[in-house]
C-alpha positions in Angstrom: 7.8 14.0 -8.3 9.4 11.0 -6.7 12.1 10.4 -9.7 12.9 14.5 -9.3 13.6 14.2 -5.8 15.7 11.3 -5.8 17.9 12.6 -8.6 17.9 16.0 -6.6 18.5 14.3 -3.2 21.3 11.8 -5.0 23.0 14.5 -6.8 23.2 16.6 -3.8 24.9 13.8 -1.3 26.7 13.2 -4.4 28.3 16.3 -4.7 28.9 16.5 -1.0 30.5 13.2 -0.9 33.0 14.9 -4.4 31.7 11.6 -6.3 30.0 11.4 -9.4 26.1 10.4 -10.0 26.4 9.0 -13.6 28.5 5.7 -12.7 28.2 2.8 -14.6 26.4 1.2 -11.2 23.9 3.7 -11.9 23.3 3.7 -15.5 22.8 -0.3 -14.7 20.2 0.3 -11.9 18.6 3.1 -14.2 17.7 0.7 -17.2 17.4 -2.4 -14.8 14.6 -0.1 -13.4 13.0 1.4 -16.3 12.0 -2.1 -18.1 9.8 -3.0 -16.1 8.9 0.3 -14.8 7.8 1.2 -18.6 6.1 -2.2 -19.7 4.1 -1.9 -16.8 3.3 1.6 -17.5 2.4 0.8 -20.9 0.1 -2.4 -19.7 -1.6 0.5 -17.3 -2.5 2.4 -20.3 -4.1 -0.7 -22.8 -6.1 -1.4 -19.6 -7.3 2.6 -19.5 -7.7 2.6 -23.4 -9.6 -0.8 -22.7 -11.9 0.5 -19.7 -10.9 -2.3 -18.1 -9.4 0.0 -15.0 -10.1 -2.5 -12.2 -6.7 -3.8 -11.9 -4.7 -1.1 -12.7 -3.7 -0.3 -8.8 -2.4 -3.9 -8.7 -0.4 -3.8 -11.7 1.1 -0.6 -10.8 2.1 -1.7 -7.6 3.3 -5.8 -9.0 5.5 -3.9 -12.0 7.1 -1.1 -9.2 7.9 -3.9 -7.2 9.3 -5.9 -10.1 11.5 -2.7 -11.2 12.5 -2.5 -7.8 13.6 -6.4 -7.4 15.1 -5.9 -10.9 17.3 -2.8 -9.6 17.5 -3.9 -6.3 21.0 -6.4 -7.6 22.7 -2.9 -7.9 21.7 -0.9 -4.8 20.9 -1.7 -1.1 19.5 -5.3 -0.4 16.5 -3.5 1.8 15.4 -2.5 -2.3 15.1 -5.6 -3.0 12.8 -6.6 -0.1 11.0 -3.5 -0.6 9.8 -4.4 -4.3 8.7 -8.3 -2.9 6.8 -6.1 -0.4 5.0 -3.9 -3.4 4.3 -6.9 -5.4 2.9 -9.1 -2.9 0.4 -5.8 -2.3 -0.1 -5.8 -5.9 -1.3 -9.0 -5.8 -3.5 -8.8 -2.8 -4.8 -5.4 -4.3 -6.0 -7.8 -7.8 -7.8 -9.7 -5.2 -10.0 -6.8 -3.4 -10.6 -4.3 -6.3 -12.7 -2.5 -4.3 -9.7 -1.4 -2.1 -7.0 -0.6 -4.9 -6.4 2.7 -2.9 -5.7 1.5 0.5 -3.4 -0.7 -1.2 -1.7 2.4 -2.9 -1.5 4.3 -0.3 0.0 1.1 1.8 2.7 0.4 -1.1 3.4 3.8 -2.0 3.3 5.8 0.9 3.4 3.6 4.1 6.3 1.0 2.7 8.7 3.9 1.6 8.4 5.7 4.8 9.2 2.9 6.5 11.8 1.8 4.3 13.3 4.8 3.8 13.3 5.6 8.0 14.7 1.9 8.1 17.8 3.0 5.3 18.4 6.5 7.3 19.1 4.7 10.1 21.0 1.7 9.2 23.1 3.9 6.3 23.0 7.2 6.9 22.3 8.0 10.5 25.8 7.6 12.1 27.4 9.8 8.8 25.2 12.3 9.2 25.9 12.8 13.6 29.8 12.7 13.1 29.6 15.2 9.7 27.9 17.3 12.5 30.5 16.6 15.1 33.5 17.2 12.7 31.6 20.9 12.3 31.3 22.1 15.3 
């Protein structure tokens, strides 16, 4: 769900900006992304096959956060600090096992909405008011 709605919400400001999506910026960010996005995925699974599911919370949230500090060199620096912020939860979440989903809901709900509230307004907040202005 997340990956549909950013490519819908980034193809949309993309085609209202008249630029293209598929940049070679983005194809970067993309595969900079998915490495450690997919190796962490796979470790998630040998730990299911293995019944071993205890620290699967943390390692999703260390790998996200490492796929975001890997694609964070191509995008907005707030990525970046976003990802140390989802790995150091990941970590803390291998610590208290019994809490792996407060920790998720901390790293995946909680940090994005305050990222992504702290990105609208630094970004996008003044381009959005004077698109409206130039409307009306």
């Amino acid at each position: 769900c997340a990956a549909g709605s950013a490519f819908y919400f980034s193809s949309r400001k993309a085609r209202r900006l008249g630029s293209r999506l598929w940049t070679a910026t983005a194809k970067r960010t993309f595969y900079h992304f998915l490495i450690p996005l997919v190796a962490g995925g796979l470790f998630c699974v040998a730990l299911a096959v293995n019944n071993d599911i205890r620290f699967i919370a943390s390692a999703m949230l260390v790998f996200y956060g490492l796929a975001l500090i890997s694609a964070g060199k191509f995008t907005l620096g707030e990525i970046h600090y976003l990802g140390i912020c989802e790995v150091v939860l990941g970590i803390l979440a291998g610590f208290f096992l019994n809490y792996g989903l407060l920790f998720w809901t901390l790293g995946f709900g909680v940090l994005h909405i305050v990222y992504g509230i702290r990105i609208y307004w630094r970004y996008d907040r003044n381009k959005a008011f004077e698109t409206a202005n130039r409307r009306k």
